[in-house]
C-alpha positions in Angstrom: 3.6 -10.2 11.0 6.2 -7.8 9.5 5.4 -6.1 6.4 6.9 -7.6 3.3 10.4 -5.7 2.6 10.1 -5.0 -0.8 6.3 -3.0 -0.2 8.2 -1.2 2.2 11.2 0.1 0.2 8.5 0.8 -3.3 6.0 2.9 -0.6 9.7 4.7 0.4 10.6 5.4 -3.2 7.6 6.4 -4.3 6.7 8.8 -1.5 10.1 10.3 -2.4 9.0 10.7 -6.3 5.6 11.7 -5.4 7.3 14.5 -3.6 10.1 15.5 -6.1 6.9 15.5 -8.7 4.6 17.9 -7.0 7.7 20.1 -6.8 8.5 19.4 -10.2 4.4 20.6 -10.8 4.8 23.5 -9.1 7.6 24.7 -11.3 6.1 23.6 -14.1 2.6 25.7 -13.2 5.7 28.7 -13.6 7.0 28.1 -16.4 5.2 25.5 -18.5 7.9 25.5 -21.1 10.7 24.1 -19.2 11.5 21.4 -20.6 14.1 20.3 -18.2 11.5 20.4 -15.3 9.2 18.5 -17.8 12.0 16.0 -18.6 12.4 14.9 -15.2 8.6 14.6 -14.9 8.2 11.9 -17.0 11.5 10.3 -16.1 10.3 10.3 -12.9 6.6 8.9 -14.0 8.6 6.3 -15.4 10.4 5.2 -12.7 7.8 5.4 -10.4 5.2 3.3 -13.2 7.6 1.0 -13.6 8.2 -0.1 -9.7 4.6 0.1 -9.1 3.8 -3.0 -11.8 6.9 -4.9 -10.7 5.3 -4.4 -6.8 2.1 -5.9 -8.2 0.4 -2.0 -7.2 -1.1 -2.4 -10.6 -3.8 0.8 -9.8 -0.4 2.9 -9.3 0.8 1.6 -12.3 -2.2 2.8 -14.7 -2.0 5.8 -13.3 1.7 6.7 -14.0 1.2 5.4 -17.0 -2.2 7.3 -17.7 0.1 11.0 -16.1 3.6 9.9 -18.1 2.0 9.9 -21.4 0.2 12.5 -20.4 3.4 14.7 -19.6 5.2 13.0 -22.9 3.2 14.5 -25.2 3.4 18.0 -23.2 7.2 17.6 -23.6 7.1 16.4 -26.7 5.0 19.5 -27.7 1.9 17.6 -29.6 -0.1 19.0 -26.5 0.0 22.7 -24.6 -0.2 23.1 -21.1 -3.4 24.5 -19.8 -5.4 24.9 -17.0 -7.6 22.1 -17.9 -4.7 19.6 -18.3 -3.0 21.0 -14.9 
């Protein structure tokens, strides 16, 4: 039996935004003011949130939404970046 399509092009997708994220992290851990590296964070969390309850992956789907609000309010500056929240 051949894996359903659809499964197969989310795990694609989101492997590729896990990746771009944990680079995203790393520049963040840097400089944790950029707001252009944070921007694309969430955007990112977003995207990736919103495939994963489409795909029915609805663990994947708390959890991006659990990190993007997370990373919204550390853009949105009602929360500073610290080594607890990293």
């Amino acid at each position: 039996m051949e894996p359903d399509p659809r499964v197969t092009q989310f795990l694609t997708q989101s492997h590729q935004q896990a990746e771009q994220i944990d680079q995203d992290l790393v520049a963040l851990e840097a400089d944790p003011r950029n707001s252009v590296v944070l921007s694309r964070i969430v955007d990112t969390l977003h995207v990736l949130k919103e495939a994963s309850g489409s795909s029915g992956f609805n663990a994947t789907e708390a959890a991006t939404r659990a990190a993007e609000k997370l990373l919204t309010s550390l853009r949105d500056g009602t929360r500073q970046l610290s080594p607890q929240v990293t």
